[in-house]
DRENDO-1510 file (C-alpha; in Angstrom, 1 decimal, always signed):
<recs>
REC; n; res; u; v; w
REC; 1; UNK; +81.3; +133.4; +110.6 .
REC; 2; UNK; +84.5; +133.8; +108.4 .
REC; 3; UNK; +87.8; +135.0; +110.2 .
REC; 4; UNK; +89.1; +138.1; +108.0 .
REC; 5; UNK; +92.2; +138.3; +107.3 .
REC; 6; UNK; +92.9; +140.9; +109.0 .
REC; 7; UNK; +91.9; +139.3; +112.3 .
REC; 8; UNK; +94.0; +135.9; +111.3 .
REC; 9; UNK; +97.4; +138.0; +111.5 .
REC; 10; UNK; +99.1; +134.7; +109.9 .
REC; 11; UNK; +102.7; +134.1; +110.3 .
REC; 12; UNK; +105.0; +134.3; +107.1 .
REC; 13; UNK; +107.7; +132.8; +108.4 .
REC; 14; UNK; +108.3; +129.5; +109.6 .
REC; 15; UNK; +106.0; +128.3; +112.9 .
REC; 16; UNK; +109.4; +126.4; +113.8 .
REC; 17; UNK; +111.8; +129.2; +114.7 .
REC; 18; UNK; +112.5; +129.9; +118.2 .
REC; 19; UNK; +111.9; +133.2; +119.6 .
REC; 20; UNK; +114.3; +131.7; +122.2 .
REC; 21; UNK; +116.7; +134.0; +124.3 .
REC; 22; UNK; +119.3; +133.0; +126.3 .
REC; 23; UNK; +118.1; +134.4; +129.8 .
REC; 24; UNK; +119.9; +134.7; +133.0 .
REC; 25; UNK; +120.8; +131.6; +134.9 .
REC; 26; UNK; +118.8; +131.2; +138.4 .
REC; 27; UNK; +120.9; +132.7; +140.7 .
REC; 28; UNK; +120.9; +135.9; +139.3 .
REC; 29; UNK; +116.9; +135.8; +138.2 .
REC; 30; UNK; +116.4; +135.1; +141.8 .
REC; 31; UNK; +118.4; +138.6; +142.3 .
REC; 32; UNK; +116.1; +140.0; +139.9 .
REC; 33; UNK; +113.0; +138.8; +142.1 .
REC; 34; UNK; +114.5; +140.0; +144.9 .
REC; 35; UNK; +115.4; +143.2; +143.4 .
REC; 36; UNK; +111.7; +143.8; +142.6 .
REC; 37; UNK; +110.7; +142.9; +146.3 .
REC; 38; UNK; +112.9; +145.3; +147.5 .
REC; 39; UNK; +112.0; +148.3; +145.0 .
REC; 40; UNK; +107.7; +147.8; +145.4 .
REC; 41; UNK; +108.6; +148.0; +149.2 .
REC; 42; UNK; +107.9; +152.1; +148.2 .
REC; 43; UNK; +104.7; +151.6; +146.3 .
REC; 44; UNK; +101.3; +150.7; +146.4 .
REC; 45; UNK; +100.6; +146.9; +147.0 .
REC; 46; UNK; +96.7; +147.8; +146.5 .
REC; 47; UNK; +94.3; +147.7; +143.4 .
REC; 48; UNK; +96.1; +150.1; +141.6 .
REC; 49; UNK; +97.5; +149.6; +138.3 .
REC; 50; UNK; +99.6; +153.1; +138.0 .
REC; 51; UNK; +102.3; +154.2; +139.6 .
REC; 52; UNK; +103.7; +158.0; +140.3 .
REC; 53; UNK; +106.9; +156.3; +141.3 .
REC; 54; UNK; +110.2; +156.2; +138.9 .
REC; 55; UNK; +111.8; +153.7; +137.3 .
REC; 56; UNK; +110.6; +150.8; +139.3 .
REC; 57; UNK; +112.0; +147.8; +138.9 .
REC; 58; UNK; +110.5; +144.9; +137.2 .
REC; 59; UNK; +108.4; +142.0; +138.1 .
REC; 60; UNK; +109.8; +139.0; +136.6 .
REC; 61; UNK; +107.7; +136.2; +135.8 .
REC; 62; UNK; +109.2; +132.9; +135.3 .
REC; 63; UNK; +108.2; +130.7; +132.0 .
REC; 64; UNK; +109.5; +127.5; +130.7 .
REC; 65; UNK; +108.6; +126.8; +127.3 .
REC; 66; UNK; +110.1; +124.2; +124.2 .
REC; 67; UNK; +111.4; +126.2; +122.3 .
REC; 68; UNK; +113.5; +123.9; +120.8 .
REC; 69; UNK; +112.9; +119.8; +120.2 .
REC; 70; UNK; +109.9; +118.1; +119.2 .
REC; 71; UNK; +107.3; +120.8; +120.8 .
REC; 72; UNK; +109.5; +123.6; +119.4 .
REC; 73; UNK; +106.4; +124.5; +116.5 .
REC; 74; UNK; +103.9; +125.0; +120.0 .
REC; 75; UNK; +106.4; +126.3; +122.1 .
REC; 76; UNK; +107.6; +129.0; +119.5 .
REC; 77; UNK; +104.2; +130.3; +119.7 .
REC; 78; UNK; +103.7; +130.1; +123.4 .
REC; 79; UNK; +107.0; +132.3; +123.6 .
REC; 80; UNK; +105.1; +134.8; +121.2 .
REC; 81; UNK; +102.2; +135.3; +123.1 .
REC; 82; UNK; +104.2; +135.2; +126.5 .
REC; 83; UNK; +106.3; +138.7; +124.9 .
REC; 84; UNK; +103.1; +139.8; +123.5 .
REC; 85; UNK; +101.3; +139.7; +127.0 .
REC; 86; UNK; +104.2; +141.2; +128.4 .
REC; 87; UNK; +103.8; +144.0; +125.8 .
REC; 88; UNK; +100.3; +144.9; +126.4 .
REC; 89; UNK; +100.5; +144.6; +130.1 .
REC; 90; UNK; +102.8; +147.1; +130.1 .
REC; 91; UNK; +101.6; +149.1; +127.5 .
REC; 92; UNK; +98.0; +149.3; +130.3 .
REC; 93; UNK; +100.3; +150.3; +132.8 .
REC; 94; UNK; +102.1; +147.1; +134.2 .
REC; 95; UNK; +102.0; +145.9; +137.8 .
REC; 96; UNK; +101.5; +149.3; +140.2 .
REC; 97; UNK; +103.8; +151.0; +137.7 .
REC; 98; UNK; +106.1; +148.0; +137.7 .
REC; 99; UNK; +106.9; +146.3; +134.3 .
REC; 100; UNK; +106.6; +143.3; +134.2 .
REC; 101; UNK; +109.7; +141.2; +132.7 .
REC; 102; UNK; +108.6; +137.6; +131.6 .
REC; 103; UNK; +111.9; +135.6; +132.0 .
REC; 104; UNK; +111.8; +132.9; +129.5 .
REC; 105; UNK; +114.0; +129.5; +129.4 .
REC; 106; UNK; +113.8; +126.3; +127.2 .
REC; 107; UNK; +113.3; +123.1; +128.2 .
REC; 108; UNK; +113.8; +121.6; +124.9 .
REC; 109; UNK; +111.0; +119.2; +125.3 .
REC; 110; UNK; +112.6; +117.1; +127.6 .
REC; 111; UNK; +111.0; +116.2; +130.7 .
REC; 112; UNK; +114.1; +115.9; +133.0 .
REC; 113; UNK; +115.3; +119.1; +131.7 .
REC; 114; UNK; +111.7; +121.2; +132.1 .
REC; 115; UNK; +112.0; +119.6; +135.9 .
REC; 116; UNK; +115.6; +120.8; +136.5 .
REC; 117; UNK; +114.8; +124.3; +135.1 .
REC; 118; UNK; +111.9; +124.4; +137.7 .
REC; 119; UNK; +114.2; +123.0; +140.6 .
REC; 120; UNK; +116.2; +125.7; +140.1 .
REC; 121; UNK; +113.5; +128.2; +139.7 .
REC; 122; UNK; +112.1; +126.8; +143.2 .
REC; 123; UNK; +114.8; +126.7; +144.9 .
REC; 124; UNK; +115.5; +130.8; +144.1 .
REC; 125; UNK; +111.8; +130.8; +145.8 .
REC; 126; UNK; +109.9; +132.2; +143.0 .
REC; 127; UNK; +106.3; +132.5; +143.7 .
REC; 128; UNK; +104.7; +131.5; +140.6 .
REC; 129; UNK; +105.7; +129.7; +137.3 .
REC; 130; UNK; +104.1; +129.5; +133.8 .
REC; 131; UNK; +105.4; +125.6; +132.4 .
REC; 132; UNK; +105.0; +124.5; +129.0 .
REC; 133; UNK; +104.7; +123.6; +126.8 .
REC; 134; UNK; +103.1; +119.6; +126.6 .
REC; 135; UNK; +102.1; +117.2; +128.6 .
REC; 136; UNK; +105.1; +115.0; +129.2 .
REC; 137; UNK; +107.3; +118.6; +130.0 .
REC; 138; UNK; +104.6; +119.4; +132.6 .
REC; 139; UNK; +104.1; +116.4; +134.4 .
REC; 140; UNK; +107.2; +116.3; +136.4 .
REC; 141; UNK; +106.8; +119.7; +137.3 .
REC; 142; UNK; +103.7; +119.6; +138.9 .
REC; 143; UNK; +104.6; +117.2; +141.2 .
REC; 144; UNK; +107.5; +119.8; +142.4 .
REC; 145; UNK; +104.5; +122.2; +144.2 .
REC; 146; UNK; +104.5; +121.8; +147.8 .
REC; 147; UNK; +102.1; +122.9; +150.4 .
REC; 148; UNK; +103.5; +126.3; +149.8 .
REC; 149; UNK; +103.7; +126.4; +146.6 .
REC; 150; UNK; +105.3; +127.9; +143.8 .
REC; 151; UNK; +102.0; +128.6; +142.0 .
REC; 152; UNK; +102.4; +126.6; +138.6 .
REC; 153; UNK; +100.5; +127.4; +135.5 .
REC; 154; UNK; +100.4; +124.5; +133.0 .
REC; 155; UNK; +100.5; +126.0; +129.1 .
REC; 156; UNK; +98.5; +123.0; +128.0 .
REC; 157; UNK; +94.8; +121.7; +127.7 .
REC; 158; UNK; +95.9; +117.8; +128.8 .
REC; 159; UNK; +97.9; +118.5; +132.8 .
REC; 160; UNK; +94.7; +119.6; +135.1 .
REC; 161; UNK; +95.0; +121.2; +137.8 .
REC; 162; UNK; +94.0; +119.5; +141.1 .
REC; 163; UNK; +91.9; +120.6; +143.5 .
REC; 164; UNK; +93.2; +122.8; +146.7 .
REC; 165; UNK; +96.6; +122.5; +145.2 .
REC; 166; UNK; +99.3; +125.0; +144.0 .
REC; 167; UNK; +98.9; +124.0; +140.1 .
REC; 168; UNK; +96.3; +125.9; +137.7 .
REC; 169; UNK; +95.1; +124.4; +134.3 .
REC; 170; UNK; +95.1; +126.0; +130.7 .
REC; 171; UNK; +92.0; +126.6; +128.7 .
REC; 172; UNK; +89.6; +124.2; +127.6 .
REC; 173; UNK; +90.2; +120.2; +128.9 .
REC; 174; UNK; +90.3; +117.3; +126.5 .
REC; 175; UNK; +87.0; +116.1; +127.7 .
REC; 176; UNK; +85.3; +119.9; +127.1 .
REC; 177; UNK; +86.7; +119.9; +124.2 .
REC; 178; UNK; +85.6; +116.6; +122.7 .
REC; 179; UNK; +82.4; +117.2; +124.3 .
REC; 180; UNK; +81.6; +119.6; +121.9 .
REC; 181; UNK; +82.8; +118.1; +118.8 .
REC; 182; UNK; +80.4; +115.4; +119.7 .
REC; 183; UNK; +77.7; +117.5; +120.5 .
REC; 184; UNK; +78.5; +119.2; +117.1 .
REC; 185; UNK; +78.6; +116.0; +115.4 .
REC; 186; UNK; +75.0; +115.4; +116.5 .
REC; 187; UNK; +73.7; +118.6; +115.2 .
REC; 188; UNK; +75.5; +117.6; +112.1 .
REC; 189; UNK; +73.8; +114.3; +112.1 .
REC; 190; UNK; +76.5; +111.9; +112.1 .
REC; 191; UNK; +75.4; +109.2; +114.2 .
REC; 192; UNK; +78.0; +106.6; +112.9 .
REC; 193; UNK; +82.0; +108.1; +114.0 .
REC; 194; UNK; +84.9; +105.8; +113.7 .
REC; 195; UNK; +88.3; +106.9; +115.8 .
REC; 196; UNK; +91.8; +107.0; +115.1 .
REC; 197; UNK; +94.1; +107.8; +118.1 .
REC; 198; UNK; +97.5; +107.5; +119.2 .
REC; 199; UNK; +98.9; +105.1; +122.0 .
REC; 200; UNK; +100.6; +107.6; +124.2 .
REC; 201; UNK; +99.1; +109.4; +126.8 .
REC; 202; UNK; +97.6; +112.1; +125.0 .
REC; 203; UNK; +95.8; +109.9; +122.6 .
REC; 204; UNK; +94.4; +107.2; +125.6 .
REC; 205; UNK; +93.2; +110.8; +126.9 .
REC; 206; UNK; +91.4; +111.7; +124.1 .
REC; 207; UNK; +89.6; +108.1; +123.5 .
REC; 208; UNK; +88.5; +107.6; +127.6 .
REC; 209; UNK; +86.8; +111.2; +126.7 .
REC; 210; UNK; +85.3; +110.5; +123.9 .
REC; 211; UNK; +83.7; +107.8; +125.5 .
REC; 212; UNK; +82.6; +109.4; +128.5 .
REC; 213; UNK; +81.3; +112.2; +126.1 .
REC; 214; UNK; +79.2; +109.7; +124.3 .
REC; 215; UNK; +77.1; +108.9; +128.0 .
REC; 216; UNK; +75.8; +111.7; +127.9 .
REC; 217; UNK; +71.8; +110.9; +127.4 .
REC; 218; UNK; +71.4; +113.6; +124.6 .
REC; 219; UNK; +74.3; +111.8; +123.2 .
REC; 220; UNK; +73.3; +107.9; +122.9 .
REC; 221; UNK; +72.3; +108.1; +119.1 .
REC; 222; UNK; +76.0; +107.9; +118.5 .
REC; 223; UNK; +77.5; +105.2; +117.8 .
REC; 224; UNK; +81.9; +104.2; +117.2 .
REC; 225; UNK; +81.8; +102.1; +114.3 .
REC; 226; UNK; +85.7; +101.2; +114.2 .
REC; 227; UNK; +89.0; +102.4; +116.5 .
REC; 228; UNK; +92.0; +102.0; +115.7 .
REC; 229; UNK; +95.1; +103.2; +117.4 .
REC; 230; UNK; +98.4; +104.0; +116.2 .
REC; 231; UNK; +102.2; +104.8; +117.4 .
REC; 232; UNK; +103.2; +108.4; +117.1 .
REC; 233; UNK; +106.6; +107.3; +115.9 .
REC; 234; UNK; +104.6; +105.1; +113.1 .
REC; 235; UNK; +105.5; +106.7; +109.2 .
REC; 236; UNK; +102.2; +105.3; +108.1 .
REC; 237; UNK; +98.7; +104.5; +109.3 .
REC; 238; UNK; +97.4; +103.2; +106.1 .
REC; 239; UNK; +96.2; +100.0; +107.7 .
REC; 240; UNK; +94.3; +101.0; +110.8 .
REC; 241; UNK; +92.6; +103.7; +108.1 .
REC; 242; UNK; +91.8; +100.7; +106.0 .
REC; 243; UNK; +89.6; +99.3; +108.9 .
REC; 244; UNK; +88.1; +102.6; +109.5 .
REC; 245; UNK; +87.0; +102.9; +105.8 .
REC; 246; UNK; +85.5; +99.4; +105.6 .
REC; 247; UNK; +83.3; +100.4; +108.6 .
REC; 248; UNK; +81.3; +103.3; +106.8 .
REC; 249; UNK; +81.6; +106.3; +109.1 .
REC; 250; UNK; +80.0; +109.5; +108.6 .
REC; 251; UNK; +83.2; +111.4; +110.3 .
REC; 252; UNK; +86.2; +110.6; +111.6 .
REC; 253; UNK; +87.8; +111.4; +115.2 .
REC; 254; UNK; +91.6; +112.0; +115.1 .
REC; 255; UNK; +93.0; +112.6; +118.0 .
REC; 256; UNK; +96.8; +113.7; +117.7 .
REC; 257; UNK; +98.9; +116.5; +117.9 .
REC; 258; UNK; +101.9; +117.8; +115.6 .
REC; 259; UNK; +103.8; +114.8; +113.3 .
REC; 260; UNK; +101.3; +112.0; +113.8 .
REC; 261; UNK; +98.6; +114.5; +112.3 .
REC; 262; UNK; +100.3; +115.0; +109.0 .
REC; 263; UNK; +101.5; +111.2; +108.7 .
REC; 264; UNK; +97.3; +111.1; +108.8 .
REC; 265; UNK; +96.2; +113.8; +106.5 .
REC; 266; UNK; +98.7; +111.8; +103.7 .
REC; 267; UNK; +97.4; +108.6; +104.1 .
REC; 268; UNK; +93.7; +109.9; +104.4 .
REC; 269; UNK; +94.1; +111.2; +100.8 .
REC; 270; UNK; +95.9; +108.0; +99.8 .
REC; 271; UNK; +93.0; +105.9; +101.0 .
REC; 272; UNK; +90.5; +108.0; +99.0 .
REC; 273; UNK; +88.9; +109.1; +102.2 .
REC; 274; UNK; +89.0; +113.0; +101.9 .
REC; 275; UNK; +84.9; +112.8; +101.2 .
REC; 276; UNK; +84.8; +111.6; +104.8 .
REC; 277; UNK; +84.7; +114.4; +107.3 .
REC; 278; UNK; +87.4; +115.0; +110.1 .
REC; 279; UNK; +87.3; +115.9; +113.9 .
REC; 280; UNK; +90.3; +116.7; +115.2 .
REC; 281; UNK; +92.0; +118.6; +118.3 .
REC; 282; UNK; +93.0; +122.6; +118.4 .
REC; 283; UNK; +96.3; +121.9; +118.6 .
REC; 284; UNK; +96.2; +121.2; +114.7 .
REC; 285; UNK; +94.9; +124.2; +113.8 .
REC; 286; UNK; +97.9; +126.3; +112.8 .
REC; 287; UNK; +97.3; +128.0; +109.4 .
REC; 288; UNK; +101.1; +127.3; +108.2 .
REC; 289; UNK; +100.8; +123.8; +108.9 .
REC; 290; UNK; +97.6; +123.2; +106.7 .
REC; 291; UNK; +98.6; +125.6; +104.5 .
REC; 292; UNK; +101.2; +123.2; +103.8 .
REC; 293; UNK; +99.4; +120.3; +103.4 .
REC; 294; UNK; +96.7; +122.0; +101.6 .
REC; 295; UNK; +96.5; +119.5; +99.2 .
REC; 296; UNK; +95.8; +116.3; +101.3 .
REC; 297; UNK; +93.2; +117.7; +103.7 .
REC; 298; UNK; +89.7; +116.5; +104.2 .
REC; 299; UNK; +87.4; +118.6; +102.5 .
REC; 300; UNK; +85.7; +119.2; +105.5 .
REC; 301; UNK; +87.9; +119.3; +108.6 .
REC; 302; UNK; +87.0; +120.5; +111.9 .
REC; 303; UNK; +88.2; +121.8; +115.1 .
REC; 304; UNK; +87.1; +122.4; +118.7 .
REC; 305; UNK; +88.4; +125.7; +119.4 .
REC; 306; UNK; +87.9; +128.3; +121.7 .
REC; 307; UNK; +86.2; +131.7; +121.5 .
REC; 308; UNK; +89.0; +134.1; +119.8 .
REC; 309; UNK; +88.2; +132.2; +117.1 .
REC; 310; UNK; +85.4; +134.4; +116.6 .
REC; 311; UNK; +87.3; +136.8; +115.9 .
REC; 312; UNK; +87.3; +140.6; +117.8 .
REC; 313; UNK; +84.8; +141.6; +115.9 .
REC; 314; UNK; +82.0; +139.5; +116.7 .
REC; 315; UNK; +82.6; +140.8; +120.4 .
REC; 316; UNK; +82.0; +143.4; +122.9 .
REC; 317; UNK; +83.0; +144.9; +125.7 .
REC; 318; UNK; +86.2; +143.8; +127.6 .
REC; 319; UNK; +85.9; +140.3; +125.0 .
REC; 320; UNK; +86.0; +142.7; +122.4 .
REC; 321; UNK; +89.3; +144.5; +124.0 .
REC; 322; UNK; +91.4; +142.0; +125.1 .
REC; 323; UNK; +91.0; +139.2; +122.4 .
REC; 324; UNK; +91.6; +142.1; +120.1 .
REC; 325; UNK; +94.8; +143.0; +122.1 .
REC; 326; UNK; +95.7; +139.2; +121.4 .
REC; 327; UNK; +95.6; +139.6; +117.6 .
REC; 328; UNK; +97.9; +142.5; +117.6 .
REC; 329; UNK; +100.0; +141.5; +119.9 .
REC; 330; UNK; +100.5; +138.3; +118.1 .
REC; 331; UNK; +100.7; +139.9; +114.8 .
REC; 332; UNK; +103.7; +142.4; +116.4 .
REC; 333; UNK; +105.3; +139.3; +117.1 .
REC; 334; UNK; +105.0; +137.8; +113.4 .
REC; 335; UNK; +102.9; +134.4; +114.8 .
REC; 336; UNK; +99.1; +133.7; +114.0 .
REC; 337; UNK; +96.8; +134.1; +116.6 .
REC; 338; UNK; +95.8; +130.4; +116.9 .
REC; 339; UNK; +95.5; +127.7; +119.2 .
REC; 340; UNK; +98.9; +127.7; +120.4 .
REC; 341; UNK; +99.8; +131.1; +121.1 .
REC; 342; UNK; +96.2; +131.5; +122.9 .
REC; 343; UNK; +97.7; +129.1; +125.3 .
REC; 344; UNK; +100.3; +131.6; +126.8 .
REC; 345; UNK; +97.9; +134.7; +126.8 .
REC; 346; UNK; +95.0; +134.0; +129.1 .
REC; 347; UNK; +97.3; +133.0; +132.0 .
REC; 348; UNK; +99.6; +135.6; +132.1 .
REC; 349; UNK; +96.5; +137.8; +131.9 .
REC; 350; UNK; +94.7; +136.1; +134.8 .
REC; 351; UNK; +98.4; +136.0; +137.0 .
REC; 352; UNK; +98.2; +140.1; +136.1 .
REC; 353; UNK; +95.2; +140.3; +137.3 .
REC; 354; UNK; +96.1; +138.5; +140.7 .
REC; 355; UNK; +99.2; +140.4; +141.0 .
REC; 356; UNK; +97.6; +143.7; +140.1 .
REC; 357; UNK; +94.7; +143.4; +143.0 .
REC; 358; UNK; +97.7; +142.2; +145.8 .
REC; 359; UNK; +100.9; +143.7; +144.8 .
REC; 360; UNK; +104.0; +142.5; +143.9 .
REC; 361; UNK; +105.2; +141.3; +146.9 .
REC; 362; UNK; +102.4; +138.3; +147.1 .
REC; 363; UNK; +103.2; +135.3; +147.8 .
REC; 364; UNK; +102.4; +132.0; +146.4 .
REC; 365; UNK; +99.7; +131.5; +148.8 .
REC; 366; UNK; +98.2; +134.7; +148.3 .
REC; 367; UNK; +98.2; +134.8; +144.6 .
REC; 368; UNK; +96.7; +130.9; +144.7 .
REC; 369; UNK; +93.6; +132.1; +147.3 .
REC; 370; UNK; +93.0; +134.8; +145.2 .
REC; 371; UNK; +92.9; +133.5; +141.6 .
REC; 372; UNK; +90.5; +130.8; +143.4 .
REC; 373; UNK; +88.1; +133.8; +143.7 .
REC; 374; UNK; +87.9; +135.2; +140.8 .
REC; 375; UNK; +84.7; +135.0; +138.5 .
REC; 376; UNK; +83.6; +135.9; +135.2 .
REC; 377; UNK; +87.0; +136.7; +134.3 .
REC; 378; UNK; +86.9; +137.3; +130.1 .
REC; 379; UNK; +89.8; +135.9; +128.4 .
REC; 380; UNK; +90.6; +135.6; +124.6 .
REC; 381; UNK; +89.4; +132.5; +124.5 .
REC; 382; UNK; +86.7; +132.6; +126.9 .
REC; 383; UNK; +85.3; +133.1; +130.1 .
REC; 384; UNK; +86.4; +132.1; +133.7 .
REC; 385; UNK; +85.5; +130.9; +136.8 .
REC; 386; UNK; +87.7; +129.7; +139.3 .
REC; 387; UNK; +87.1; +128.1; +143.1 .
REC; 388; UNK; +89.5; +126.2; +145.2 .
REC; 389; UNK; +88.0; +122.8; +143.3 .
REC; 390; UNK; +88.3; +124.5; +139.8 .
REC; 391; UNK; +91.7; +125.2; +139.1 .
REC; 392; UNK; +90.7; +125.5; +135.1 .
REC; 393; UNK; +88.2; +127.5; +135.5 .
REC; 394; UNK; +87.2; +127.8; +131.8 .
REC; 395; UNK; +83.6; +127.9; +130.4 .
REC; 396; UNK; +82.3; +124.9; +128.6 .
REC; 397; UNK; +80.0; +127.3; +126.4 .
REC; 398; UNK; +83.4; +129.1; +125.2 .
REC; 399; UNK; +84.1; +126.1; +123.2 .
REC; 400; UNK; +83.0; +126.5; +119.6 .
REC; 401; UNK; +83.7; +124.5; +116.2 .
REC; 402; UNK; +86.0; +126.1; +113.7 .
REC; 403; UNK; +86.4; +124.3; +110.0 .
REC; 404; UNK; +89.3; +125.2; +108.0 .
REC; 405; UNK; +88.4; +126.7; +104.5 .
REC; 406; UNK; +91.3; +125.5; +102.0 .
REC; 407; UNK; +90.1; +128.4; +99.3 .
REC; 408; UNK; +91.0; +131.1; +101.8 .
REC; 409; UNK; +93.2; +129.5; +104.0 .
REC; 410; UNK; +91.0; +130.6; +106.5 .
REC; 411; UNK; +89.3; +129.1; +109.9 .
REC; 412; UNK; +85.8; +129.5; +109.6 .
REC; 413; UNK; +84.2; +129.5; +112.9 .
REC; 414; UNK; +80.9; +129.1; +114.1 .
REC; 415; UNK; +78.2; +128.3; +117.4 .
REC; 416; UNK; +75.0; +127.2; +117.4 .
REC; 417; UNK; +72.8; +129.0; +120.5 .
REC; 418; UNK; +76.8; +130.6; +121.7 .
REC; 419; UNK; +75.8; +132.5; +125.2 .
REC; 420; UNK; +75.4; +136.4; +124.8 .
REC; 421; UNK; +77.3; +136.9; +128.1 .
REC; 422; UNK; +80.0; +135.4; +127.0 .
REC; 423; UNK; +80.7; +137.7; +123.3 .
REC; 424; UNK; +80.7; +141.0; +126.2 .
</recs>
C-alpha cells in the first residue's frame, strides 16, 4: 500500500533544527509538580478525563531529549511529537481537566549530561520521566531507578526494559524488528544475505539478533554469506563492501543509524552495488534524509517499521483515531510522521492513559503496577500488552516492511497475512 501524501505530512525544513526551549531549572519544575499535587487535591483522582473545576493547574511531565549534538536530527523529532502529544491530550480533555505541560530539557547527547539532568529531576521527586533520545543517553539513566522509582520511559527501540523494574521500553526491540526483515526476506526468497554493521553497541546488537533470528526453524534456509563490520567514525566502507560484493548476496543487512548510514548509501553506489537490495533499521527512514541522497540509494531499500506506516487510512476504530491524531499533530508541528517522532507518541499516550485511570497525584509505584496491567492498548504504531515481565509490551505482528519509492519520495508499506485485530 502507498502512503499518500497527505498522510506523510513531510517536513520542509531541515530535520536538524531544534524545537528546543529553555525550560525551567529543577527546583522550580519541582514547584510546578508540587503545585499540581496541591491543585488536583479538589478534583477527581478517578477514571475521569473532564473536569467542572477552573483553571487547574498543570501536570508536568518531565522529558529529556537531544536536541542538540550528534542525536539532535532524532531528538528534534522526539521533541515534536512530545508537543504534539501534549496538544492532543489536551485538546481530548487533559488529565481530569488538568493540562498537561510536557517540560522538556536537552541533554545534548551526552551521557553524563542526560544522567545529571535526571539526578536533578529525581532528586525534585518526580514520579515518572520520558529519556531520550539513544542508547548511550539512556543507559546511565536507567540505572538511576530505585526500588521506588521514578518510572523511566526509554524513547528508543535498543534500552529494554527489565522485568519488575521501574524502566519501560519503546516500540518494537532490535530483535522484533530484525525478525521480520528476515522473515520478509524469506518470503522474498533471498536465501543468501551478507551484513554490514557497525562496532559499537548498537551495531553488535543488531548482528547477535540477526543471528538469533536466523534459529528460528522456519528460518534455516538462510544463509550469511559475508560480515563485515565497520567504525561509525569511519569516512568510508569501501573495503568491507568490496568483500560483501565478491560474496554474491541476494540483499544486504545494514545495521546503523544516522551518519554511518549515508557514508554507506555513497559507497554502495560507488561499488556498483545499487542492483543489490538493502535491509536496514527504522531509524533511517526519514523522508528528508533520503530525499537527500536520492541519488545514491538502492533501488530497492527496505525497512522494518511499525504499523503507522500504514497510514490512518488503512485503519479503524481507535487505530484509525489515534494514528490519525499522530499525523496531524506531527504535521502542526512541521516534522514527518516517521520513525522518529513515533518514538515520543505512544508513551506519552500510554503514561496518559495511566495517569488518566489514577489521577494526578500517583505515584511512581502506582503508575508502574498499573501500566503493568494494561492490555490491548492501540498505539500509532501498534498494539500493546504489558505484564510485570513485559515492560515493552509491543506486538511482534505490528511490525511490517516499508520500501522507500525514490519516484515519489514516498514509503511504501506493506504486510503479508497483517492481523485484522490489530488495523481496529
Amino acid at each position: 500500500m502507498r502512503i499518500g501524501k497527505s498522510e506523510t505530512n513531510k517536513s520542509k525544513g531541515s530535520r536538524a533544527a531544534s524545537l528546543f526551549k529553555a525550560v525551567a531549572p529543577p527546583v522550580a519544575l519541582a514547584m510546578l509538580v508540587a503545585a499540581c499535587g496541591s491543585a488536583s487535591s479538589s478534583s477527581s483522582s478517578s477514571n475521569s478525563n473532564t473536569s467542572t473545576s477552573k483553571a487547574l493547574s498543570p501536570y508536568v511531565l518531565h522529558a529529556m531529549v537531544s536536541a542538540t549534538g550528534s542525536a539532535a536530527s532524532v531528538g528534534a523529532a522526539e521533541e515534536a511529537a512530545l508537543k504534539g502529544a501534549q496538544d492532543y491530550v489536551n485538546s481530548t480533555g487533559g488529565i481530569d481537566g488538568h493540562p498537561l505541560q510536557i517540560a522538556i530539557q536537552d541533554n545534548q547527547s551526552n551521557p553524563v549530561t542526560a544522567v545529571s539532568l535526571a539526578s536533578n529531576l529525581i532528586a525534585s521527586k518526580v514520579p515518572i520521566i520520558m529519556a531520550g533520545t539513544i542508547g548511550s543517553t539512556i543507559a546511565g539513566v536507567d540505572k538511576l531507578a530505585t526500588s521506588t522509582g521514578p518510572v523511566i520511559w526509554n524513547l528508543s527501540p535498543v534500552n529494554e526494559g527489565a522485568p519488575h523494574s521501574y524502566v519501560f521500553a519503546d516500540s518494537a526491540s532490535l530483535p522484533q524488528l530484525i525478525l521480520a526483515s528476515m522473515e520478509f526476506a524469506r518470503e522474498q526468497g533471498w536465501t543468501r544475505i551478507a551484513a554490514l554493521t557497525t562496532s559499537d553497541t548498537s551495531g553488535v546488537t543488531g548482528w547477535n539478533s540477526l543471528q538469533s533470528a536466523l534459529q528460528q526453524p522456519t528460518l534455516s534456509g538462510i544463509k550469511v554469506v559475508a560480515h563485515e563490520t565497520f567504525d561509525p567514525a569511519d569516512i568510508s566502507v569501501a573495503t568491507e563492501l568490496a568483500v560483501i560484493k565478491a560474496s554474491h548476496p541476494q540483499a544486504v543487512f545494514e545495521w546503523s543509524t544516522g551518519t554511518p548510514t549515508t557514508v554507506f548509501y555513497q559507497d554502495y553506489a560507488q561499488a556498483g552495488m545499487t542492483d543489490i537490495p538493502v535491509i536496514t533499521g527504522y531509524g533511517n527512514a526519514e523522508p528528508t534524509i533520503l530525499e537527500k541522497f536520492a541519488n545514491q540509494l538502492p533501488t530497492n531499500l527496505y525497512f522494518a517499521n511499525e504499523r503507522f506506516e500504514l497510514g490512518y487510512s488503512a485503519l479503524t476504530g481507535s487505530a484509525a483515531t489515534i494514528t490519525k491524531a499522530f499525523y496531524d499533530e506531527m504535521k502542526s508541528h512541521n516534522t514527518s510522521a516517521g520513525a522518529d517522532a513515533s518514538l515520543a507518541w505512544d508513551p506519552v499516550m500510554i503514561v496518559v492513559a495511566a495517569l488518566r485511570h489514577l489521577g494526578v497525584n500517583a505515584t511512581a509505584t502506582q503508575i508502574r503496577d498499573y501500566i503493568e496491567t494494561i492490555q490491548g492498548f492501540q498505539g500509532a504504531a501498534g498494539v500493546y500488552n504489558f505484564s510485570p515481565t513485559n515492560h515493552r509490551g509491543y506486538s511482534q505482528d505490528s511490525v511490517l516492511m516499508t520500501q522507500w519509492i525514490k519516484q515519489t519520495n514516498s514509503l511504501k508499506a506493506f504486510k503479508l497475512n497483517y492481523p485484522p485485530a490489530l488495523l481496529q
